[in-house]
N, C-alpha and C positions, 0 to 999 in steps of 0.2 A: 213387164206387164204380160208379155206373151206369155211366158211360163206359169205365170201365177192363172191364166184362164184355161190351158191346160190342166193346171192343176185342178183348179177349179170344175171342171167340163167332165174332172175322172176318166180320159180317154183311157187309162192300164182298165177300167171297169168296162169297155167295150167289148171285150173280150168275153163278158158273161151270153153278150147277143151271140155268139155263135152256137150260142144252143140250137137258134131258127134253122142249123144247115142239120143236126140229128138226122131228123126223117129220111132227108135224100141219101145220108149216109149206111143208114141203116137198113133202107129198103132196093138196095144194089142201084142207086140212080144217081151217083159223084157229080155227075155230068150237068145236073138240073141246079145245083151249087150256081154254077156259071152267069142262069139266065139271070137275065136285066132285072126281071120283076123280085126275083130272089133276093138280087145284089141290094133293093132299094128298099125291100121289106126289112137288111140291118141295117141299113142308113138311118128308118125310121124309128126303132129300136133305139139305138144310139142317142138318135135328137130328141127319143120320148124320153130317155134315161140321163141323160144329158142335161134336160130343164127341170125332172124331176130332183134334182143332184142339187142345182144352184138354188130351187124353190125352199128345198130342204134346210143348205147355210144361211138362206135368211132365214129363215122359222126359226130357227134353234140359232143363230147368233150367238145369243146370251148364255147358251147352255155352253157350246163351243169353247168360250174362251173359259171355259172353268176346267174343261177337260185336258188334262196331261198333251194327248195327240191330236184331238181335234183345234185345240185353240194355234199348230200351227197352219189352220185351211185357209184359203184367200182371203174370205170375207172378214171371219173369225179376230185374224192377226191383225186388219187392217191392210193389208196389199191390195184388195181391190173393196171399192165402198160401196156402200148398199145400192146407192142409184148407179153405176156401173154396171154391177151383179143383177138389176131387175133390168139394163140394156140388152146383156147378154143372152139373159132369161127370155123376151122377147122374141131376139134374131131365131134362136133354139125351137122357139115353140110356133112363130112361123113356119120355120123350116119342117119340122115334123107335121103340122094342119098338110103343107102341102106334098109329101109324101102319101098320104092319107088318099090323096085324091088322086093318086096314079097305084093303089094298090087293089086286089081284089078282095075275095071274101077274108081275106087274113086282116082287112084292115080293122075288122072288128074287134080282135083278138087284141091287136095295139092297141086300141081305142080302149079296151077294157083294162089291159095294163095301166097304160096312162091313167083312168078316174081312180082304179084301186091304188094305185101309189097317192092321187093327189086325198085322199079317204085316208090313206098311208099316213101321211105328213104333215096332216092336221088332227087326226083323232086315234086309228087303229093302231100307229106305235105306241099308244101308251098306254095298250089293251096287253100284257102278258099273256102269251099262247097264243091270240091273234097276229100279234105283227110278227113271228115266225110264221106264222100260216102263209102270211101278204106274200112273203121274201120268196117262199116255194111255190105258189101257185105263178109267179110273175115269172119264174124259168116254165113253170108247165104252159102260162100261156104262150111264150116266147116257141116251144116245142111245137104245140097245136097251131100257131102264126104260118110255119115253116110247113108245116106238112098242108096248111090249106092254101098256101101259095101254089105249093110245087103238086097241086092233086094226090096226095100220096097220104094212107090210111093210116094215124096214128094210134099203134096197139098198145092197151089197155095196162101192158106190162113196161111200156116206155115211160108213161106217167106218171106209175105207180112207184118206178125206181127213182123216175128223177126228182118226185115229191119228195121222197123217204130221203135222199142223198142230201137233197138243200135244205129239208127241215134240219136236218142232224149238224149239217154244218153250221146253221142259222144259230142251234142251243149253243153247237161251240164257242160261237162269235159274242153272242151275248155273255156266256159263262166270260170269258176274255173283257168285257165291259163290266164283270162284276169284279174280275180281280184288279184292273187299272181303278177302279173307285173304289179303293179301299178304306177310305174314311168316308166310306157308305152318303156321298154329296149324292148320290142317285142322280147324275147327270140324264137318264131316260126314266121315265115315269113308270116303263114298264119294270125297269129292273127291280120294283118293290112286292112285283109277284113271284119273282126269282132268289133261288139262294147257291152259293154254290154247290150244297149237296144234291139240288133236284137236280142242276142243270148236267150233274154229272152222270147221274141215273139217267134224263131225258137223251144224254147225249149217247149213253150206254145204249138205252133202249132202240134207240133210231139207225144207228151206225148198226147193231145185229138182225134188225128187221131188213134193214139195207143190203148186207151180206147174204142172209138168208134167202130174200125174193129172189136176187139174182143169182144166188147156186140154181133155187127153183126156176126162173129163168130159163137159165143156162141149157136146162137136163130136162126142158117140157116139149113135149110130142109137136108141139106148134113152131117151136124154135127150130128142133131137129129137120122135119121139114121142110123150116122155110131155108135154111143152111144147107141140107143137104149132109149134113155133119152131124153124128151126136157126141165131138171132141170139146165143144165148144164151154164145158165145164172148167178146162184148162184156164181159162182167162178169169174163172173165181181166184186162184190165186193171187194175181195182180189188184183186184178188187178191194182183195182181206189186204196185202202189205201197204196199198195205197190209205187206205185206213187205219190202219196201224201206225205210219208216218207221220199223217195229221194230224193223230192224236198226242203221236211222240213228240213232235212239234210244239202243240195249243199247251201242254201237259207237261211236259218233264222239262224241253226250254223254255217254255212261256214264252214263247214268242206272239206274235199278232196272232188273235184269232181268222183275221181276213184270208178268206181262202185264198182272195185274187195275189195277196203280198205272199200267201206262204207259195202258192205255186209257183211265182213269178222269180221268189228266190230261193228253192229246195231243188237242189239238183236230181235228185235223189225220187221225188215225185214227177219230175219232169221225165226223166227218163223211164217211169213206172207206166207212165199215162200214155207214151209213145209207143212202148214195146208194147200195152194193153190195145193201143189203137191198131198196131201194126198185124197182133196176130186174127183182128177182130175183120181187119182188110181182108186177111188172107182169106177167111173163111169166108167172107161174103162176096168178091169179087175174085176170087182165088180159083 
């Protein structure tokens, strides 16, 4: 049972909340990571994501067990039953109200993730081009959470990349949901605004506006500046092969679209994303 509520709970998907630490990373302040009220703004993250996650296997239940991968998820296969999974759903969503109430202006941010997912999970996935929208805006608010915990100013080119990065992943992920449903069962409602030539072009599209901002980025009089550096073009490189990767990945082995499965088992990006963080230290605490 333990394992199946881990699985269930998506803990490998916690990992997306460390988006909330960005701001302090990037505005030379490591150190502000540490504080309490930081630590408990991904706590709350986690439990908002966490009950959104189990809300979600009961909605679509029914959908689940028709699908190839989904029908092996707890609720889905039968491992844990519906009135168990709405126990857990509870403890979760307690626990997140009360987080809620030891955070500051950021708790808004969560609060608004939270309603746009549960908006998410009963109508906006089944909107094409919307529920990509949902999936990016929920890392931007997780970005914007962080920077209004830790006081620190979230610029307008942080948003901009990390929108363009998760939408782009988002078409990949979905394009991945259309080649797993290949006797077209449309297991998500949206996948009927999708085909796989748009979502190749969409994904095309996304992945080089991605590249592009951040060369721009990289080499703008605001960046140089605030770095100190005008070397910091050097890390487009890492940017283009980490994308390159993913796609080599979603595309030639068809493996999972899931960013979180491909990072978590691609050596190859993991070590892409370290060396990109490592020379991105240098430059800003360097």
């Amino acid at each position: 049972m333990f394992r199946s509520i881990i699985k269930l709970i998506r803990v490998k998907h916690w990992m997306k909340n460390m988006f909330v630490f960005l701001p302090m990373f990037f505005a030379g302040a490591f150190s502000l990571i540490f504080q309490s009220e930081v630590i408990l703004l991904f706590v709350s993250f986690c439990l908002a994501a966490s009950s959104i996650y189990i809300l979600n296997d009961i909605v679509d239940v029914e959908n689940d067990r028709l699908h190839p991968k989904k029908k092996k998820r707890p609720i889905a296969s039968g491992e844990i039953p519906i009135k168990t999974a709405y126990v857990i759903l509870g403890v979760f969503f307690l626990g997140f109200v009360s987080t809620l109430l030891f955070l500051g202006s950021s708790a808004w941010f969560v609060l608004g993730y939270f309603v746009m997912n549960i908006l998410y999970s009963f109508y906006l996935k089944n909107i094409s081009l919307v529920d990509v929208s949902c999936i990016s805006l929920g890392f931007v608010l997780r970005v914007m959470a962080g920077g209004s915990e830790a006081g620190i100013y979230v610029s307008h080119w942080m948003i901009i990349l990390i929108f363009l990065l998760t939408i782009a992943l988002a078409f990949a992920k979905r394009r991945d949901d259309l080649v797993i449903d290949d006797n077209r069962t449309v297991f998500r409602k949206s996948s009927k605004g999708y085909s796989l030539a748009f979502l190749d072009i969409a994904k095309a599209i996304s992945f080089s506006i991605t590249l592009i901002s951040y060369i721009l980025y990289s080499i703008s009089p605001e960046t140089v500046a605030s770095l100190g550096t005008d070397k910091m073009y050097i890390t487009s490189l890492f940017v283009f092969l980490g994308i390159m990767r993913y796609l080599q990945i979603t595309i030639i082995d068809r493996n999972s679209g899931s960013p979180v499965e491909v990072l978590l088992n691609d050596r190859f990006l993991q070590i892409n994303i370290l060396i990109w963080f490592g020379i991105m230290a240098y430059f800003i605490y360097g």
